[in-house]
N, C-alpha and C positions, 0 to 999 in steps of 0.2 A: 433378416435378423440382424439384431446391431449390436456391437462388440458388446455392451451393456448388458444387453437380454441373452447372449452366449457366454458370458464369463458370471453372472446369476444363476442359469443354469448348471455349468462347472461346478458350482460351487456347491451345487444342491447334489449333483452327481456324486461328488467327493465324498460328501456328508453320507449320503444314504445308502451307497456302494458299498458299502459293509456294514454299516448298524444295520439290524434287523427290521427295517421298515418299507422296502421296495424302494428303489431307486427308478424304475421304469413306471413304477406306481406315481411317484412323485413327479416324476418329469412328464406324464400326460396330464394332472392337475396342472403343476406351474405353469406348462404352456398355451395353458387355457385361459389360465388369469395375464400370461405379461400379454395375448393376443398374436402371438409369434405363425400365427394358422400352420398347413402343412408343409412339416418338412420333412423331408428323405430321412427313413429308420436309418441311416447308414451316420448320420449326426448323434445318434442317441450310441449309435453301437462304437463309434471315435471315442466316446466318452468314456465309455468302456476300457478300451484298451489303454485310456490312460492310467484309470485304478489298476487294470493289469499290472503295467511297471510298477507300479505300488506294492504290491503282491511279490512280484521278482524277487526286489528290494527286500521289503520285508522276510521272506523267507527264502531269500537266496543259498545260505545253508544246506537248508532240506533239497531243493531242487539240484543242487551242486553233489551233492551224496546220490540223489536218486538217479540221476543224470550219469554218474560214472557207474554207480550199480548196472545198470540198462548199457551202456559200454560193453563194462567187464562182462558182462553176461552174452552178448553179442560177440563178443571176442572168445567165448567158452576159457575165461581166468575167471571166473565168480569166485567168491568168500563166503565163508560162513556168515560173517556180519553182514552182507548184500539181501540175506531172506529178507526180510524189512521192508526193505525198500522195494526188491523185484515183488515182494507181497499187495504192496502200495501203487507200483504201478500199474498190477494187473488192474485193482479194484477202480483205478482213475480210466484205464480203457474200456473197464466192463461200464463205467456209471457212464462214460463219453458216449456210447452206443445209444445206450437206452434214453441218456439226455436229447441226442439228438432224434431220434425217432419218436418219439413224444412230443416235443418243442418242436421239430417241425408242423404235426399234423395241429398244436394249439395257435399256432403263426396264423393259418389260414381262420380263426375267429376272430381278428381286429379287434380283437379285445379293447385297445388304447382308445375307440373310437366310440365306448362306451364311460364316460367320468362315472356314472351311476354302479356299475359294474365294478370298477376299480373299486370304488370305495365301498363297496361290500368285501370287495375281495382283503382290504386291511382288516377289514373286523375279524376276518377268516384268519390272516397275520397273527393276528393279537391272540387269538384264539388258541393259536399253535405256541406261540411264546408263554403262554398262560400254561398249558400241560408240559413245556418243556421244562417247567419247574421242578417237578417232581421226577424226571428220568436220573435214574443213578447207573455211574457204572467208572472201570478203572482200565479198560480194554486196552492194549496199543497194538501200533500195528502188525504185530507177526502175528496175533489173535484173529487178525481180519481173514473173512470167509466170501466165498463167492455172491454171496446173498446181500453183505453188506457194501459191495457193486451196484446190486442190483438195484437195492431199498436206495441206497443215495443217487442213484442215476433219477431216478422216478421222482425221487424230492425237487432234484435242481431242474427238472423237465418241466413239473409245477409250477415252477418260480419263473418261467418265462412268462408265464400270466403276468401281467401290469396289477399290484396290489398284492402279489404273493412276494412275498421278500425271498429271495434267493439266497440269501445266509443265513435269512432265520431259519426257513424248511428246512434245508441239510443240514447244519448244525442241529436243530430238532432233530432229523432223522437220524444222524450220527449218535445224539444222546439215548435216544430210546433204543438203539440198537447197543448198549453198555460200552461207547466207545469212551474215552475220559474226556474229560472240560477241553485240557489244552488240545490235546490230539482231532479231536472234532471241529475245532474252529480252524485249525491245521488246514485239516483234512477238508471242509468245507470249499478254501479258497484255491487250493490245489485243482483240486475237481474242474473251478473254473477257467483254470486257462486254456485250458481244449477247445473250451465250449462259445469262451469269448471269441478266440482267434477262427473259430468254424464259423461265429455268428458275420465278425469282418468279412469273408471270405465271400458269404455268403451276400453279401450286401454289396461290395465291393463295384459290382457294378450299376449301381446310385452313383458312381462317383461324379460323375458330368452335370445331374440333375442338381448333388448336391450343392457344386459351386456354383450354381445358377441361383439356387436359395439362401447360401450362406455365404460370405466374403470370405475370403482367406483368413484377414485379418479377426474376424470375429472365430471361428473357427479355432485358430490358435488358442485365442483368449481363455475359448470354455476349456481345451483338451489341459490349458496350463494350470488353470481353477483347477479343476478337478483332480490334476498331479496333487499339488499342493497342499487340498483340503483332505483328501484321501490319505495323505500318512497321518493325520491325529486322528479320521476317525476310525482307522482300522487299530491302531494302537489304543484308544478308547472301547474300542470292540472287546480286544483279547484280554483288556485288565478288567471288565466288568464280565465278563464269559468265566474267567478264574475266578471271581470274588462270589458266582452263582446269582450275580443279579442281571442275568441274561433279559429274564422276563419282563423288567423292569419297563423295555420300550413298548411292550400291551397295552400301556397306563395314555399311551399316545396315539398310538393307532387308534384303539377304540373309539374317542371321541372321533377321531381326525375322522372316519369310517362313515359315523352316526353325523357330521357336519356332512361330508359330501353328499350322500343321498340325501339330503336335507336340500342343501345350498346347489347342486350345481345340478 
């Protein structure tokens, strides 16, 4: 792979790591068109963890409240104001479980190794973004119930499919369970850092194979794309999710969906 075709990559990771359109979806098309053949999932999942810091960033706050919540509560000083967030937590380790027991048993269909597959699986996307129109609701989190663990672990468990968008499903799931706009997109990327850093862990040993396939230097290139493209399009995310034109990126998948089984 050459610094070019991994910082293209990046760039496309950046982009699609938080719009509702698959990023895994996208990165087994693109790497079929730059001809980049196989490389170690532990490259796709690097990419990952760079939109992670993105996420930190972005909602450093929330995690810095929920983080000393989860403390004080281990130290038995809890607050009244800590229900919230020990609320929040629970629901991130009930959706962790079920994400992972799910996503792993979807791991063993190589989904990626089907482009035909993928690209039904957007129209599937788009699908989801189409009904997540009409979900209303004003919920926050101390409203949050065991079930709405469950229903968002199952969503992001989904989203490991290549072609299911991992922020569109849980935020859909989050909307149809009457969670509110903001709190749902919140709460969508929350969810993922568990899921990302189990997905690293999990892969972590590609790590020899990887550097055999990817240069250092390329390597850096995509993980620094992807830093950089990732804070406009998560902030593009959250102000189009408030203004309710969530749906909006259906209008793209779908074709993109009806091209692929077409074209590839």
């Amino acid at each position: 792979m050459t610094i070019l075709q991994a910082t293209l990559l990046g760039i496309l990771q950046g982009i699609t790591e938080f719009l509702p359109v698959s990023s895994s979806g996208h990165l087994v098309v693109f790497r079929r068109l730059l001809g980049t053949g196989e490389i170690p999932q532990l490259f796709d999942v690097l990419l990952h963890v760079s939109t992670l810091v993105v996420i930190c960033v972005v909602f450093r706050r929330r995690i810095g409240t929920l983080f000393m919540a989860v403390i004080r509560f281990i130290c038995r000083k809890s607050r009244e104001e800590d229900r919230p967030d020990l609320r929040l937590f629970l629901i991130i380790l009930v959706a962790t479980v079920i994400t992972a027991a799910l996503g792993m048993g979807i791991s063993y269909l190589s989904v990626d190794r089907y482009p035909k597959v993928v690209s039904a699986l957007f129209i599937v996307t788009g699908i989801i973004l189409i009904l997540s129109r009409y979900a209303r609701g004003n919920r926050d989190y101390e409203e949050l119930k065991l079930k709405d663990g469950l229903f968002t672990g199952f969503a992001q468990g989904l989203g490991v499919l290549p072609g299911i968008s991992r922020s569109g499903i849980v935020i859909s799931a989050a909307l149809a369970s009457g969670i509110g706009r903001k709190k749902a997109g919140e709460l969508a990327f929350l969810v993922s850092l568990p899921a990302v850093l189990g997905a690293f862990l999990l892969e972590l040993p590609d790590a020899r194979a990887l550097s055999v396939e990817v240069p250092s230097a390329a390597l850096a290139a995509g993980m620094l794309s992807a830093l950089v493209v990732g804070f406009a399009s998560i902030k593009l995310l959250l102000l189009l999710l408030e203004k309710a034109k969530f749906h909006y990126f259906a209008f793209y998948l779908l074709p993109l969906g009806v091209a692929g089984l077409i074209l590839l």
